[in-house]
C-alpha positions as CSV (number, residue, x, y, z in Angstrom):
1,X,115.4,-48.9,204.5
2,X,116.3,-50.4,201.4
3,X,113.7,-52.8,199.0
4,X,115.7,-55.5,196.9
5,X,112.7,-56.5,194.4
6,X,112.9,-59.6,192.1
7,X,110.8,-60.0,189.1
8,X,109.5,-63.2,187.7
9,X,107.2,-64.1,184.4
10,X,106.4,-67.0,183.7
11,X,103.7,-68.9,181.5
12,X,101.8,-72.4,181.3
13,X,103.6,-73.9,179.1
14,X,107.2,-72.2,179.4
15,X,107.5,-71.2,176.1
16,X,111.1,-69.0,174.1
17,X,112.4,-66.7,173.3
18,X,110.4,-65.1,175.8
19,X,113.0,-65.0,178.5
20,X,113.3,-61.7,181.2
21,X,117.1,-61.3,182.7
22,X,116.1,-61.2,186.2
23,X,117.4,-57.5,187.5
24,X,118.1,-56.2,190.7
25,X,116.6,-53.1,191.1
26,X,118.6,-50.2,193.2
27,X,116.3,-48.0,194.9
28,X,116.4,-44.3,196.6
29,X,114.9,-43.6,200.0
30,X,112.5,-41.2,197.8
31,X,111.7,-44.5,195.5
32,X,113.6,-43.6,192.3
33,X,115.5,-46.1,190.6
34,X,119.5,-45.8,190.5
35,X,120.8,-48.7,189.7
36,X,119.3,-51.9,187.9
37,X,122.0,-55.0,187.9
38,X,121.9,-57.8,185.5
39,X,123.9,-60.9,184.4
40,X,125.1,-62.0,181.3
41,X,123.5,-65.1,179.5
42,X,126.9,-67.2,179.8
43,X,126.9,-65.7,183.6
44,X,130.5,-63.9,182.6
45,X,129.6,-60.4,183.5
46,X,127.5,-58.1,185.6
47,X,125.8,-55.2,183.3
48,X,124.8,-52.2,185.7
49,X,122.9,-50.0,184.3
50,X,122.6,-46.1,185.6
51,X,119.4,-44.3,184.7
52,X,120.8,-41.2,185.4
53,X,123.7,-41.2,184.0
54,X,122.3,-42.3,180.4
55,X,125.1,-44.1,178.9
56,X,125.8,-47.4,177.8
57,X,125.3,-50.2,180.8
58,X,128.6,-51.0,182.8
59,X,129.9,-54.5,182.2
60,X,131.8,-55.9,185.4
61,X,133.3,-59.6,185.0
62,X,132.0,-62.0,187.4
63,X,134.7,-62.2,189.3
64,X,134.7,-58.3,190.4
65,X,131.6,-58.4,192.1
66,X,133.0,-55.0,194.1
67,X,133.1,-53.0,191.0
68,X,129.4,-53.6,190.8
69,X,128.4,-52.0,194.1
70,X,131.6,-49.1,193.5
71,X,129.1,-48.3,190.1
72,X,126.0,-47.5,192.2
73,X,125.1,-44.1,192.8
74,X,125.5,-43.2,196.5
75,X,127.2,-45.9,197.3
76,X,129.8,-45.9,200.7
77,X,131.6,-48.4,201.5
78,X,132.2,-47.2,205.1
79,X,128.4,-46.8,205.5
80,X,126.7,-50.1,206.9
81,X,123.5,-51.0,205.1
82,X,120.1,-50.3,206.7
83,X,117.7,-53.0,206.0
């Protein structure tokens, strides 16, 4: 089973700079975290961020939206997702 989980804040009225990039969260069939993808502010780039891993995010341009899921930790492209 996988969980794809979209966060959203908002206040009454909208006020700035108090703006959250939306992230996907990649989740573990034990519930860890793996992978948490974001996009850029001018929408140029993914940045993919791998807890484990501890480095600096992965930034994928836009148009390479492959790379993104190649990043992700367990990833198989011959595997069909299980939803």
């Amino acid at each position: 089973m996988s969980l794809i989980s979209l966060e959203l804040w908002g206040r009454q009225p909208l006020t700035f700079p108090d703006y959250h990039t939306p992230a996907i969260e990649v989740w573990d069939r034990q519930g860890k975290i793996v992978a948490a993808i974001t996009v850029s502010v001018d929408l140029t780039h993914f940045r993919v961020t791998v807890p484990s891993q501890q480095s600096h995010p992965y930034l994928v341009p836009a148009q390479t939206p492959e790379l993104v899921a190649a990043l992700i930790p367990g990833y198989d492209r011959e595997t069909p997702w299980i939803w």
